[in-house]
N, C-alpha and C positions, 0 to 999 in steps of 0.2 A: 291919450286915448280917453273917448268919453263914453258911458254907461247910459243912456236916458230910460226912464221911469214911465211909461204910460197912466200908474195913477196917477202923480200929482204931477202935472205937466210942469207949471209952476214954478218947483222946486229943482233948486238946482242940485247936480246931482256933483260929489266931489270927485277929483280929478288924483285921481292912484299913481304915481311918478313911479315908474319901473326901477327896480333896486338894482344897478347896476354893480358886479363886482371885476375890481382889477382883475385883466388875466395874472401878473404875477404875484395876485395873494390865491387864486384859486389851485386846491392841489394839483400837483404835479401829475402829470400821466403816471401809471405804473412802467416801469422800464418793459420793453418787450420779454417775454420767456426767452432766455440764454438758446441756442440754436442746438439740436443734438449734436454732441459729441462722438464723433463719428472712432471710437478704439483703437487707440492705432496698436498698429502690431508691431510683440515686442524685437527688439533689434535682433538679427538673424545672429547665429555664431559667426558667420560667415566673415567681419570685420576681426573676432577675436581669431578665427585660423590664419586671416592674412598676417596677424602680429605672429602668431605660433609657425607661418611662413618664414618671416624674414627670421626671426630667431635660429627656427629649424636651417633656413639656407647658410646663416654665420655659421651654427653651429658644424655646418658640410662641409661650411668653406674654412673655419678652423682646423676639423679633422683631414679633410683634403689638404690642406698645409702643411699639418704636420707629418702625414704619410708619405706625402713626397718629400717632405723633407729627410725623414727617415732611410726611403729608398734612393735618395739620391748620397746618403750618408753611407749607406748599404755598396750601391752602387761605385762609387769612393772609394769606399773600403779593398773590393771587391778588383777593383782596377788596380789599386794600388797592392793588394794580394798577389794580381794574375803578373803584373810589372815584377813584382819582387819577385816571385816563384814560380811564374810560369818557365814553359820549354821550347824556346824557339827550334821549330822544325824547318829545315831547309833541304832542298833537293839536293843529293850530292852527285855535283858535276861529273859527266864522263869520264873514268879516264880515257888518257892517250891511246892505250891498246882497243878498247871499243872503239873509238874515233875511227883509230887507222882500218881495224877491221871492215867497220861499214863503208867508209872510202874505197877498202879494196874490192870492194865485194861492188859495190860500182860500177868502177874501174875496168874488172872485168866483164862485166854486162854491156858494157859500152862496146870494149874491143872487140867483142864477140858477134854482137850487132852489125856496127857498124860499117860494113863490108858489107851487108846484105839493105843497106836505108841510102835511097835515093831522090833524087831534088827534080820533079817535075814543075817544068813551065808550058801554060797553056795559053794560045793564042783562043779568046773567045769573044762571039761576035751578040749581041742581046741588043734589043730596044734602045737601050741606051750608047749603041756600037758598038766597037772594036773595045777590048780591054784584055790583060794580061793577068791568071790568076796563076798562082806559084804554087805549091804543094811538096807534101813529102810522099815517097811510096816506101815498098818495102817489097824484094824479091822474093818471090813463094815459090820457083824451081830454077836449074843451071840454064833453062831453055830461055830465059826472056820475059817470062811472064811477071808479073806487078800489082801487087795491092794499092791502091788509093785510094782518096774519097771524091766522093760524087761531082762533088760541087768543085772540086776543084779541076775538070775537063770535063763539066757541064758545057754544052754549047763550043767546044773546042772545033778550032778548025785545024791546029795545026798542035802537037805534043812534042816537046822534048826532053830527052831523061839523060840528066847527067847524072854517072855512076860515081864512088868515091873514088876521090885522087886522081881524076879524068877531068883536063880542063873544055876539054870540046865536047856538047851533047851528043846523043844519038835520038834518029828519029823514036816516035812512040807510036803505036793505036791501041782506039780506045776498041777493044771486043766486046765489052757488057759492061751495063751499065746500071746499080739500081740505087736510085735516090730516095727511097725509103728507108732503107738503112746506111745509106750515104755510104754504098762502097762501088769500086769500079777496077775496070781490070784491063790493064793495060800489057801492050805487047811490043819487046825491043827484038832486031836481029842481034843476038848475041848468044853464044854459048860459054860455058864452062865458070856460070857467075857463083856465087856465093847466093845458097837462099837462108835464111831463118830457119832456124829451129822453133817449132813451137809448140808450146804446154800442152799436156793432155784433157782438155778439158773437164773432165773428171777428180784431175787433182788440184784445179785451180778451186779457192774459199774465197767466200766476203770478207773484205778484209785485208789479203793481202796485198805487203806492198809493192809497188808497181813502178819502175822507170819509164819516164817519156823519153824518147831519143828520136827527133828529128830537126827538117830545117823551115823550124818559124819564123814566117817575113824573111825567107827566101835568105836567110842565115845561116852561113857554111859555121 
């Protein structure tokens, strides 16, 4: 780059070389200011209670070891107490004289029956046809009359009642009939039968016990 001089036109004027410096002798930048530090926050307890966790849970699981150990020692113990000194209780068997007793008493109740408990077959006709329903009854006066259940001279066209020890039926009919409480009353020409005796209703309790005596599935 050149200067020129207006007064002395003339004269020349000297030429100034620009002092150039290396970039790597010229100083170094200053580093940048360090960035803020943003605090971190201190470690929660929350890592020291998981150590005070597992600790705490060995230490649970030692004393639960040993407790059961203990009570299983207890327990042991305790079996092998009840083995040595315990009292075995057992039901003592009937004798023979109550055996025969309740038998007799039975026995009697059968014989007594028996002679009044009758084997009704009904011819009955339904949706489904013709079919034959069997039943037991039971004599209620010497005139012929008979206890049964409903269902079994439901739809009946035709009844017959064999008495005990009578190999040939006699006719039946049915007089009333209630199928609500599943009873029916039927009527034989015969006199001089055996009827049943029966309880006062008054003196019968819950509870007491009861003989069945008839002919089920038409089994003499």
């Amino acid at each position: 780059m050149s200067i020129w001089n207006d007064s002395n036109p003339n004269e020349a004027i000297p030429t100034i070389e620009p002092h150039w410096t290396p970039i790597a002798s010229q100083s170094p930048l200053p580093p940048p200011p360090p960035a803020a530090r943003t605090p971190q926050a201190e470690p929660t307890p929350r890592g020291r209670r998981r150590g005070l966790g597992v600790v705490g849970l060995a230490v649970v699981s030692a004393v639960s070891a040993l407790v059961g150990a203990a009570v299983g020692v207890i327990a042991t113990r305790d079996d092998e107490s009840m083995v040595t000194t315990g009292t075995l209780v057992t039901a003592e068997p009937a004798t023979g004289e109550e055996v025969s007793e309740a038998t007799t008493q039975i026995g009697k109740i059968a014989a007594a029956v028996a002679p009044s408990v009758v084997t009704l077959t009904a011819m009955t006709t339904s949706q489904m046809g013709e079919g034959e329903s069997v039943g037991t009854g039971v004599i209620i006066n010497s005139n012929g009359e008979l206890l049964t259940n409903a269902h079994v001279v439901e739809g009946a066209k035709t009844v017959q009642v064999r008495l005990m020890n009578e190999t040939e039926p006699v006719k039946g009919t049915v007089l009333a009939s209630d199928p609500q409480n599943d009873l029916a009353l039927v009527k034989i020409n015969a006199t001089g039968l055996t009827a049943a005796v029966f309880a006062d209703p008054k003196s019968i309790r819950l509870g007491d016990p009861v003989v069945a005596i008839g002919y089920a599935l038409n089994l003499d």
